[in-house]
MMTF fields as JSON, N, C-alpha, C and O atoms, coordinates in Angstrom:
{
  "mmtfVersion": "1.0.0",
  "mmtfProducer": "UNKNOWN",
  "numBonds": 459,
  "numAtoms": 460,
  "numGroups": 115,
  "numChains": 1,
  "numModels": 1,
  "chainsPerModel": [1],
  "groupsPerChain": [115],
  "chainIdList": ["A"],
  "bondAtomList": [4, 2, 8, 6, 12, 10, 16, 14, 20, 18, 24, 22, 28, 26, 32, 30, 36, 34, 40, 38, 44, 42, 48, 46, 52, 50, 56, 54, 60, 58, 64, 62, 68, 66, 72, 70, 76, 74, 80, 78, 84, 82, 88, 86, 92, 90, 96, 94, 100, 98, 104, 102, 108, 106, 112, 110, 116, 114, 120, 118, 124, 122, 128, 126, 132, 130, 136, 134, 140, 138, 144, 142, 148, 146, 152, 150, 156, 154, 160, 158, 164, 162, 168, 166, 172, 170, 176, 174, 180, 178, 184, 182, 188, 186, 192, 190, 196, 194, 200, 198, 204, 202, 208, 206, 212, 210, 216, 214, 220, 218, 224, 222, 228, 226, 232, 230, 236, 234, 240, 238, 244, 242, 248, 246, 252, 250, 256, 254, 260, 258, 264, 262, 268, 266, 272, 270, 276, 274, 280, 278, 284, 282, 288, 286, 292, 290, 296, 294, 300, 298, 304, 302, 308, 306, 312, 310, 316, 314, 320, 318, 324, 322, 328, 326, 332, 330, 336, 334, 340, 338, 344, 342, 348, 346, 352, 350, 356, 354, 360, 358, 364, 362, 368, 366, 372, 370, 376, 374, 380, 378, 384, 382, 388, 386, 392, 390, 396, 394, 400, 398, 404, 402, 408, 406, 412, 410, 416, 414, 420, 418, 424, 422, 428, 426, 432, 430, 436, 434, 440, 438, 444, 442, 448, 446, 452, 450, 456, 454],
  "bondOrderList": [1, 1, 1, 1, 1, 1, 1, 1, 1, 1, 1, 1, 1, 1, 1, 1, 1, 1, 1, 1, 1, 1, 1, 1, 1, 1, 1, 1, 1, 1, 1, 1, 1, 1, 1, 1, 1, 1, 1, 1, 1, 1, 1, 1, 1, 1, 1, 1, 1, 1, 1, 1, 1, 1, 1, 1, 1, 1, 1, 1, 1, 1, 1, 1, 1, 1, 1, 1, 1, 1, 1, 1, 1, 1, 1, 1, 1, 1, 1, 1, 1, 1, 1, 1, 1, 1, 1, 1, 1, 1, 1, 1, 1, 1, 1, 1, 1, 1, 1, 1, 1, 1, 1, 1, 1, 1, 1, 1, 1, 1, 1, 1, 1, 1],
  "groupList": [{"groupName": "UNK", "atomNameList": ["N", "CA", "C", "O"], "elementList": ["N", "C", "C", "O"], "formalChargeList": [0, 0, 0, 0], "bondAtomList": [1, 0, 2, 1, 3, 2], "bondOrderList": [1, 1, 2], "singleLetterCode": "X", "chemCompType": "L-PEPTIDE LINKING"}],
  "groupTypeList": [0, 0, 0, 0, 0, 0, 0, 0, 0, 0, 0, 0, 0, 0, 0, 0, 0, 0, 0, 0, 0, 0, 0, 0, 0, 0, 0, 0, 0, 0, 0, 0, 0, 0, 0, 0, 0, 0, 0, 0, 0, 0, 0, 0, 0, 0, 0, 0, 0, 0, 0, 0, 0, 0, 0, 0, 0, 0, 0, 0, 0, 0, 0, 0, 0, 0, 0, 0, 0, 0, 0, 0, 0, 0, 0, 0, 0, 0, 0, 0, 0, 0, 0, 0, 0, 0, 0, 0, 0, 0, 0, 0, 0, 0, 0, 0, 0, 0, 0, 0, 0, 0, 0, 0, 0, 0, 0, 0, 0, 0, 0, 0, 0, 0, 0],
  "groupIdList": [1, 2, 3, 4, 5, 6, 7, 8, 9, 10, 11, 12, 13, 14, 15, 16, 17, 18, 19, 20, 21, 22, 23, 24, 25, 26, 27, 28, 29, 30, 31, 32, 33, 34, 35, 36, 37, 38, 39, 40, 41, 42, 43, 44, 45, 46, 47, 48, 49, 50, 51, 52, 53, 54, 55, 56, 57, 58, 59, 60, 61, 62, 63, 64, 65, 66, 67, 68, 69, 70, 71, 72, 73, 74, 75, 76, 77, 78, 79, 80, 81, 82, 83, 84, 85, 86, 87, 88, 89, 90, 91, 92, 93, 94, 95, 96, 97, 98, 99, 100, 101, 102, 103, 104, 105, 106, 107, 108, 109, 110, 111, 112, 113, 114, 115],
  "secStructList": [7, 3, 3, 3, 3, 3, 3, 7, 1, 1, 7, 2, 2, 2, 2, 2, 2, 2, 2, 2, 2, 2, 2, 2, 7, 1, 3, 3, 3, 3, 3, 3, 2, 2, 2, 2, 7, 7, 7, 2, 2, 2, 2, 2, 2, 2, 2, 2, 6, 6, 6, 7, 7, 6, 6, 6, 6, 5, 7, 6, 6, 1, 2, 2, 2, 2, 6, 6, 6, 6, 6, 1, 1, 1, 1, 7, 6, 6, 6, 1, 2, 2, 2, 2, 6, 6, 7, 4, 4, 4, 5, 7, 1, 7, 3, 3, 3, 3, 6, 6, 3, 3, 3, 3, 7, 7, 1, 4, 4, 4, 6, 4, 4, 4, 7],
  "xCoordList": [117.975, 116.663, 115.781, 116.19, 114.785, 114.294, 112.661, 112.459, 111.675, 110.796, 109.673, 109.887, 108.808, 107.378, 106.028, 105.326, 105.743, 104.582, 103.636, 103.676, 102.208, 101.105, 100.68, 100.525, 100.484, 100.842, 99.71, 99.517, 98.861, 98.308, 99.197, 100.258, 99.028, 99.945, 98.773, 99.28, 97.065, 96.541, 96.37, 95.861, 96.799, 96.393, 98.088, 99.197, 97.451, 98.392, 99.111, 100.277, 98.495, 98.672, 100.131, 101.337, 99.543, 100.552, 101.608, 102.494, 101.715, 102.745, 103.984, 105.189, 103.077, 103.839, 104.668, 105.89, 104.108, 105.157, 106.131, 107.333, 105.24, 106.389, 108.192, 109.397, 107.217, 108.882, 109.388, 110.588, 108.767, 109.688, 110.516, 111.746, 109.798, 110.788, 112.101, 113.299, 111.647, 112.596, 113.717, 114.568, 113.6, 114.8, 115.653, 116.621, 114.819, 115.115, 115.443, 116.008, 115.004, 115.486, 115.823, 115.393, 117.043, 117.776, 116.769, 116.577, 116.261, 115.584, 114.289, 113.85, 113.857, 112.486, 111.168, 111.52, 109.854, 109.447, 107.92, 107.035, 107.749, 106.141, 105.942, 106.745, 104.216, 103.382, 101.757, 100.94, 101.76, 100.42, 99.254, 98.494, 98.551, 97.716, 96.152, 95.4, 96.105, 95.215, 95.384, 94.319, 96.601, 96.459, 97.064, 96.903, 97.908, 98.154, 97.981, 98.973, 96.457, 96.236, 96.832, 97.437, 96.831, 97.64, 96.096, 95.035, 96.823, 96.028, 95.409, 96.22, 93.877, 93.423, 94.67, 95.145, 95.414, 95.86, 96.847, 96.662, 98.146, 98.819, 98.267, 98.949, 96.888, 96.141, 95.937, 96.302, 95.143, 95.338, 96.069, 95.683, 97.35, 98.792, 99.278, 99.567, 99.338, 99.511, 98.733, 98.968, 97.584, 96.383, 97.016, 97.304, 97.118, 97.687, 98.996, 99.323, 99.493, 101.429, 101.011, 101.984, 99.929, 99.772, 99.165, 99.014, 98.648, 97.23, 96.241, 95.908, 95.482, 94.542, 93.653, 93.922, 92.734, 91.502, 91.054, 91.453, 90.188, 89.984, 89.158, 89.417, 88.234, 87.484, 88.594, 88.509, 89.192, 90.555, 90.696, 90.475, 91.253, 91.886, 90.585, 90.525, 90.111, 88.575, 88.372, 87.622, 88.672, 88.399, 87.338, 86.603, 86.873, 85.18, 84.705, 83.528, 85.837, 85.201, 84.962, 84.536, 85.294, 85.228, 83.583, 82.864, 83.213, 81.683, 81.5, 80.519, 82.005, 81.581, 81.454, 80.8, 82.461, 81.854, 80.506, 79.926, 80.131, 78.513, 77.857, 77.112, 77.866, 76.957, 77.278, 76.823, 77.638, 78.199, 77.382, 76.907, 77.352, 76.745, 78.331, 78.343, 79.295, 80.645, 80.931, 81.946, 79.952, 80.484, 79.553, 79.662, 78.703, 77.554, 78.555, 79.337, 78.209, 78.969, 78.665, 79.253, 77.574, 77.258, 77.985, 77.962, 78.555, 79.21, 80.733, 81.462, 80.694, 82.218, 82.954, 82.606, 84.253, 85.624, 86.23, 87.27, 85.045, 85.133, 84.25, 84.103, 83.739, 82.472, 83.188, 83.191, 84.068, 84.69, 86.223, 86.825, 86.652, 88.047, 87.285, 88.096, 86.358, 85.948, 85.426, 85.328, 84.972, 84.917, 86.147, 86.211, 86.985, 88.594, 88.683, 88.689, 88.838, 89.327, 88.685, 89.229, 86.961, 86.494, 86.938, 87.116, 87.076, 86.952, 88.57, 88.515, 89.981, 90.787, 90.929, 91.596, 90.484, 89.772, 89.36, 89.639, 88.752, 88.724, 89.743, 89.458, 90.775, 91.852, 92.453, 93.453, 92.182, 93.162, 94.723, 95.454, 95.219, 96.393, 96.701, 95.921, 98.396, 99.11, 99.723, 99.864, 99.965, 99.884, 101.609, 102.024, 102.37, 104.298, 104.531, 103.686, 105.404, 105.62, 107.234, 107.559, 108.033, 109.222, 110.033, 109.145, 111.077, 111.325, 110.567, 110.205, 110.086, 109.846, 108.33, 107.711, 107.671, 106.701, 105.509, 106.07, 104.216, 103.566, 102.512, 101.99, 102.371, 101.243, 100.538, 101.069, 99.339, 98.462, 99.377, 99.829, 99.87, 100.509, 99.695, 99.756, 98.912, 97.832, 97.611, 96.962, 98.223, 98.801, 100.443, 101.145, 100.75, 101.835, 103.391, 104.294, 103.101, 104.551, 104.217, 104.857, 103.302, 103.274, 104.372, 104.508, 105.167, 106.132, 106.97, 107.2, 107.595, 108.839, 109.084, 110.127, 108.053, 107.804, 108.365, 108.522, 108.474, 109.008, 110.211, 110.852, 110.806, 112.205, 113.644, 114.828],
  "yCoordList": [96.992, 97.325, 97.802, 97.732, 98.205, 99.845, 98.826, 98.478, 98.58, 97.96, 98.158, 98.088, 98.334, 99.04, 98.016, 97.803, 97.431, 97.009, 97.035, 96.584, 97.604, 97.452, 96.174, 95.191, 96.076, 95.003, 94.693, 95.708, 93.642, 92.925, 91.962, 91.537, 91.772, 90.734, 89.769, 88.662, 89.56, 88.65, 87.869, 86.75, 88.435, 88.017, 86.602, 86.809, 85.536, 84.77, 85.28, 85.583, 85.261, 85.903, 87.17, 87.041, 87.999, 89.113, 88.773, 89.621, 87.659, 87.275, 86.329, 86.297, 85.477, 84.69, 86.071, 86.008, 86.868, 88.164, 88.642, 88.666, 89.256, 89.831, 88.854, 89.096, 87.699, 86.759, 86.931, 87.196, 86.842, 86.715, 88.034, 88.023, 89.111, 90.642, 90.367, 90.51, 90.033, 89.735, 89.587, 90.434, 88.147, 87.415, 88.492, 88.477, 89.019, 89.596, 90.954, 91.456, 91.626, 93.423, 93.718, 93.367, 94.741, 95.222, 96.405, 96.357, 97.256, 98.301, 98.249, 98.497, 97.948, 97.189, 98.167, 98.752, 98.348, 99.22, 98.792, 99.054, 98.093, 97.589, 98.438, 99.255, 98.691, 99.612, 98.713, 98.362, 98.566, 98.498, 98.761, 99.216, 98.69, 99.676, 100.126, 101.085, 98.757, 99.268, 99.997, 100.511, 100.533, 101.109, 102.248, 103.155, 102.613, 103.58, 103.563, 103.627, 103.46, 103.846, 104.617, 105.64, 104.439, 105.133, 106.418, 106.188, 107.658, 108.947, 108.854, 108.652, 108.963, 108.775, 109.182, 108.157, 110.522, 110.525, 109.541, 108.753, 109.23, 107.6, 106.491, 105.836, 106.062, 105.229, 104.883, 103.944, 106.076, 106.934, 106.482, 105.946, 106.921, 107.169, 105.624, 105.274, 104.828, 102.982, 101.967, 100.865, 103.045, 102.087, 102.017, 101.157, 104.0, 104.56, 103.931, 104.065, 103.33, 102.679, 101.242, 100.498, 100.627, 99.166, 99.289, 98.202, 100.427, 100.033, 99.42, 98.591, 99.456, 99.216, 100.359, 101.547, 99.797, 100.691, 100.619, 99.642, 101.562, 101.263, 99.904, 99.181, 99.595, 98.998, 97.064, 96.058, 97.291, 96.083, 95.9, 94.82, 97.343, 96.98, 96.756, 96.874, 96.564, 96.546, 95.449, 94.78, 94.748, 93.296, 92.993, 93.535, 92.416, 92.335, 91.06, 90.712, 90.399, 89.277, 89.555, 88.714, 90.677, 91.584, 91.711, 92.595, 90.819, 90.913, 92.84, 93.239, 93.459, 95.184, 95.672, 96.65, 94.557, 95.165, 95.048, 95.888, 93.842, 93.547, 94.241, 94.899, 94.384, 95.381, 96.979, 98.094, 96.806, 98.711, 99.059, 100.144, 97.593, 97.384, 97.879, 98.137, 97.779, 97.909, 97.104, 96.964, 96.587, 94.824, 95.051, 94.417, 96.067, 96.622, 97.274, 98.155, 96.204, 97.326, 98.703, 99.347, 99.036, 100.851, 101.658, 102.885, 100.92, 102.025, 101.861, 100.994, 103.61, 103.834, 103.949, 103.858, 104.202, 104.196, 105.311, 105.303, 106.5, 107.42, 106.9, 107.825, 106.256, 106.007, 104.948, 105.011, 103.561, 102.875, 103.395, 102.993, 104.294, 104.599, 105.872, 106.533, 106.081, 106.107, 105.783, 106.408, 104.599, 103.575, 103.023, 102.769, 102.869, 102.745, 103.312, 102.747, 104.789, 105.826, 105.627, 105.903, 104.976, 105.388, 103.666, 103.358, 102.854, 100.967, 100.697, 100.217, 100.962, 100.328, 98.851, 98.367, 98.227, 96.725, 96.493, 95.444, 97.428, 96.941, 97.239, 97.129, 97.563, 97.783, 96.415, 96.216, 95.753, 94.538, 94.163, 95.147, 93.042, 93.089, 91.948, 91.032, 91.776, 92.709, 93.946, 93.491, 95.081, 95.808, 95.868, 95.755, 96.075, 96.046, 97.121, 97.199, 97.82, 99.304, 98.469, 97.776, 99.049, 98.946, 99.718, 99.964, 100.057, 100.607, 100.096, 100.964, 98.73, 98.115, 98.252, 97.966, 98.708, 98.853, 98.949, 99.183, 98.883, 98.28, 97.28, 97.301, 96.15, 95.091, 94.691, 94.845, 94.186, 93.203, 92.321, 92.174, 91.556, 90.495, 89.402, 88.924, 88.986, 88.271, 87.108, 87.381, 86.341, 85.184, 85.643, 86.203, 85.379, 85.578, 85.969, 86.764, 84.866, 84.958, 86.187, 86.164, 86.937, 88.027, 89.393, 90.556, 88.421, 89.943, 89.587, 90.511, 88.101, 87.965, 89.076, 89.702, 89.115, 90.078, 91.877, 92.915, 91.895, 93.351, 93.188, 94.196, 91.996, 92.111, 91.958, 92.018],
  "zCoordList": [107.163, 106.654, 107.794, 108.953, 107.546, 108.444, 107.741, 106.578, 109.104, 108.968, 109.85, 111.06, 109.538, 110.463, 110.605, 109.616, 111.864, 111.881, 112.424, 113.569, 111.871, 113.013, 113.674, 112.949, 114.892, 115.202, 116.225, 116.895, 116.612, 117.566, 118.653, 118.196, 119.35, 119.819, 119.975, 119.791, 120.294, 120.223, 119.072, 119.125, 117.943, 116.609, 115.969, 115.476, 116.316, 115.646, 114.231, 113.977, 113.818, 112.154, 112.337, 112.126, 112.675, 113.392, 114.35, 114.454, 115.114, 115.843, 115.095, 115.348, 113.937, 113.446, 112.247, 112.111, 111.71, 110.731, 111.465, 111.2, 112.971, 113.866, 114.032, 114.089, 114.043, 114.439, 113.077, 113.003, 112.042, 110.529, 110.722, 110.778, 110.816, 110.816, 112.109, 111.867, 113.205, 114.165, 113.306, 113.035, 112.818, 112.103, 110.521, 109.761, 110.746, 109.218, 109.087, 108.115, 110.276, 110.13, 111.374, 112.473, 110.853, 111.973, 112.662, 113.877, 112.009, 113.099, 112.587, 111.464, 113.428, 113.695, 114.456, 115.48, 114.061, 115.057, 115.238, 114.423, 116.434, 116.512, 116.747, 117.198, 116.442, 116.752, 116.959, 116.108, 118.366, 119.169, 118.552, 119.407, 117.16, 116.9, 117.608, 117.434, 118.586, 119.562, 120.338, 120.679, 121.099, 121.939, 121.563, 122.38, 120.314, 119.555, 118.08, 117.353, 117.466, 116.733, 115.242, 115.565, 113.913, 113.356, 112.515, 111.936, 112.914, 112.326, 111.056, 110.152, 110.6, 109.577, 108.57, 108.081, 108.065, 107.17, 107.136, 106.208, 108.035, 108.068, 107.529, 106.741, 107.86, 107.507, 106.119, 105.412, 105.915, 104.544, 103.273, 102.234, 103.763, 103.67, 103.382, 102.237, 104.371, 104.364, 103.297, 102.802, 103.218, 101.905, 100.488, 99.655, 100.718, 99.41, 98.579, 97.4, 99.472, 99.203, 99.401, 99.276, 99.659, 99.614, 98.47, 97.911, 97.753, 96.807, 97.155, 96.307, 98.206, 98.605, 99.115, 99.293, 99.263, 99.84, 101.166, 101.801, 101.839, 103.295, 103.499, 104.462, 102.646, 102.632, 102.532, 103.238, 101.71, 101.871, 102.997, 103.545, 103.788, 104.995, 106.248, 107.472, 105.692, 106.849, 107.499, 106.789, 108.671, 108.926, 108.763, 109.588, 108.137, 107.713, 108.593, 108.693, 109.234, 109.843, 111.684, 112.476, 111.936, 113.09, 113.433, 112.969, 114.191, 114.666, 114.671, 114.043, 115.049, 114.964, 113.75, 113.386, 112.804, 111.236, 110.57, 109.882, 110.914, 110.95, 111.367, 110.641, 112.764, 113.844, 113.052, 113.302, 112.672, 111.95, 110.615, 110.279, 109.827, 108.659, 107.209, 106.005, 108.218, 107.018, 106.082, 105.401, 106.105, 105.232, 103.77, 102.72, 104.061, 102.751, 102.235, 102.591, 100.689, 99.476, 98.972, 98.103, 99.732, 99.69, 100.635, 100.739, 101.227, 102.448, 101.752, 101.27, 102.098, 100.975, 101.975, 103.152, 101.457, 102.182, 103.095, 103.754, 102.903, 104.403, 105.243, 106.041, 105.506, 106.563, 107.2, 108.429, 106.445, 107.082, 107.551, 108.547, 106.673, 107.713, 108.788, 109.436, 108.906, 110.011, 110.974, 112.031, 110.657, 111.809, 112.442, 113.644, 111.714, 112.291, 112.852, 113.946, 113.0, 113.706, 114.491, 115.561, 114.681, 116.704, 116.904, 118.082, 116.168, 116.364, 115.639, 114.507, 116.192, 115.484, 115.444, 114.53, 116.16, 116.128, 114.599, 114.019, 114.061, 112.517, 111.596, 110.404, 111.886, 110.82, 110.655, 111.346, 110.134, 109.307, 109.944, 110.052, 110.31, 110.386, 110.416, 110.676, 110.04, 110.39, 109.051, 107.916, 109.245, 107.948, 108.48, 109.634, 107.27, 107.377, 106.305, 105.413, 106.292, 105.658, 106.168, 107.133, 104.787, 104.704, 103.279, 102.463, 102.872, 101.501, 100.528, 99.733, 100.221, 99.411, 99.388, 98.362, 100.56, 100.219, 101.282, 102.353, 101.477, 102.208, 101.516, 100.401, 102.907, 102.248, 103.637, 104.737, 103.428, 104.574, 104.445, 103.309, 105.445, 105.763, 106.177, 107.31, 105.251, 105.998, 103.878, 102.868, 104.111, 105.213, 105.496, 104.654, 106.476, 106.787, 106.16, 106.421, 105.146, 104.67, 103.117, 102.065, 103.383, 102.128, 102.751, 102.37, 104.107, 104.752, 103.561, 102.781, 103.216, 102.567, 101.132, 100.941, 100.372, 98.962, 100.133, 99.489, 100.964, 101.849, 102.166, 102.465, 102.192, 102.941, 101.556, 101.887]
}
C-alpha cells in the first residue's frame, strides 16, 4: 500500500499516525509541510477527496488564526486557503492520502479507516 503524509514532526498527534503508517505501509512518503508546503491546487485537491473544506482544515487553535481573524464565520474558504499558502502553520495535521482516501488524522487512529 502506497501512503502519503503531511507531516509535522513537532506535532505529537502527527508523530503518533506517522508510527501507525510506519507499521502498516510499504511505500511510505512524509512530506514536511512546513518546509515544503503543498500548492494551493494540491491543497485544494486533498480537501476535495477528504470532503472537507479549507476552513475544516484550518487549525483554528493556531494563535495566527486569531490574529488573522480566520476563526470568523464570514471569512470564506479563499481568504483562508490563503492564509495557508503565506502561514502553512495553519493547515491542520496530520492530513494522510492513500487509495482509500484522504482524512485529518486527528485523533490519531482515524489513519486506520485508510489502511
Amino acid at each position: 500500500m502506497k501512503a502519503v503524509i503531511y507531516h509535522n514532526p513537532a506535532c505529537g498527534t502527527s508523530r503518533k499516525t506517522l508510527e501507525t503508517l510506519d507499521n502498516e505501509v510499504v511505500d511510505l512518503t512524509v512530506i514536511d509541510y512546513l518546509k515544503a508546503p503543498p500548492t494551493r491546487t494540491e491543497l485544494r485537491r486533498l480537501y476535495d477527496r477528504a470532503g472537507m473544506t479549507a476552513r475544516d482544515g484550518l487549525r483554528a487553535k493556531e494563535p495566527l488564526a486569531q490574529e488573522l481573524g480566520l476563526t470568523d464565520p464570514a471569512v470564506g474558504d479563499e481568504a483562508i486557503l490563503d492564509a495557508m499558502m503565506a502561514h502553512p502553520i495553519l493547515i491542520n495535521r496530520p492530513l494522510v492520502e492513500t487509495d482509500k482516501g484522504v482524512k485529518l488524522c486527528r485523533p490519531q487512529d482515524e489513519v486506520r479507516a485508510l489502511l
